[in-house]
N, C-alpha and C positions, 0 to 999 in steps of 0.2 A: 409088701415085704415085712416081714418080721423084725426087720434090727428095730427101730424105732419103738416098735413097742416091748422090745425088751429092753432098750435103753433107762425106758420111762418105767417099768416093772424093778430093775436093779437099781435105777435111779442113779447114776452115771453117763456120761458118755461114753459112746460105743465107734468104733473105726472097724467097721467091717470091709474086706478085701475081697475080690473073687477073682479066678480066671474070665478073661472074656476070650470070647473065638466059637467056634463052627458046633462046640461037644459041650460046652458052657455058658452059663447063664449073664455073665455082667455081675451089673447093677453094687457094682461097691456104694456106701452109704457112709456115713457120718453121721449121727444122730445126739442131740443133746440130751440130759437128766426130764427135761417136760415131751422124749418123745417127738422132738422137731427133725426133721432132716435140713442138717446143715450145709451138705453138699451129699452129690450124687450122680453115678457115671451112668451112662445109657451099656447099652450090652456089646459095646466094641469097648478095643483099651482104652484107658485115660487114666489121665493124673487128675485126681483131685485135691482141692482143700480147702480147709476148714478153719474159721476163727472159732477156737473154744478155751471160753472165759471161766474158767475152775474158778472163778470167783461165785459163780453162780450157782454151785453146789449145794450151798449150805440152805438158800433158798429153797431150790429147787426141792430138797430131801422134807422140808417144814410144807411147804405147801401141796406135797403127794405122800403122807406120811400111815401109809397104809402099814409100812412095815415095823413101824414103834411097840405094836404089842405083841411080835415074835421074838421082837429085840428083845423085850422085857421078860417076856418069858422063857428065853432063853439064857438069859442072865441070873435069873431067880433058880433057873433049874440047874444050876454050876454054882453054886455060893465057892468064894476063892476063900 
């Protein structure tokens, strides 16, 4: 599944939902900033959950910090 590594791509945590049943897929996700799934439903209903530590952001964002030089260049290309 895709959540996780868009998690880890945007660098946030991600709560994706879905319908489950007979016409639908499942598999709701939870996913942290490093792309981990945190919790995860099989393709019947279920409640999930998830401990997520927003403390661990700031980490997470410095040690996958692929996006610092759109940042920058994004920034440079807007002078305020």
């Amino acid at each position: 599944m895709v959540v996780p590594t868009r998690a880890l791509e945007s660098q946030l945590f991600i709560a994706y939902a879905n319908h489950a049943g007979p016409h639908f897929a499942g598999l709701s996700t939870v996913a942290d900033p490093y792309g981990r799934r945190l919790a995860a439903a099989g393709d019947d209903a279920a409640l999930i959950f998830a401990d997520v530590a927003v403390s661990t952001l700031p980490q997470a964002r410095l040690d996958t910090d692929y996006l610092s030089p759109f940042v920058h260049s994004a920034a440079s290309a807007h002078p305020q």
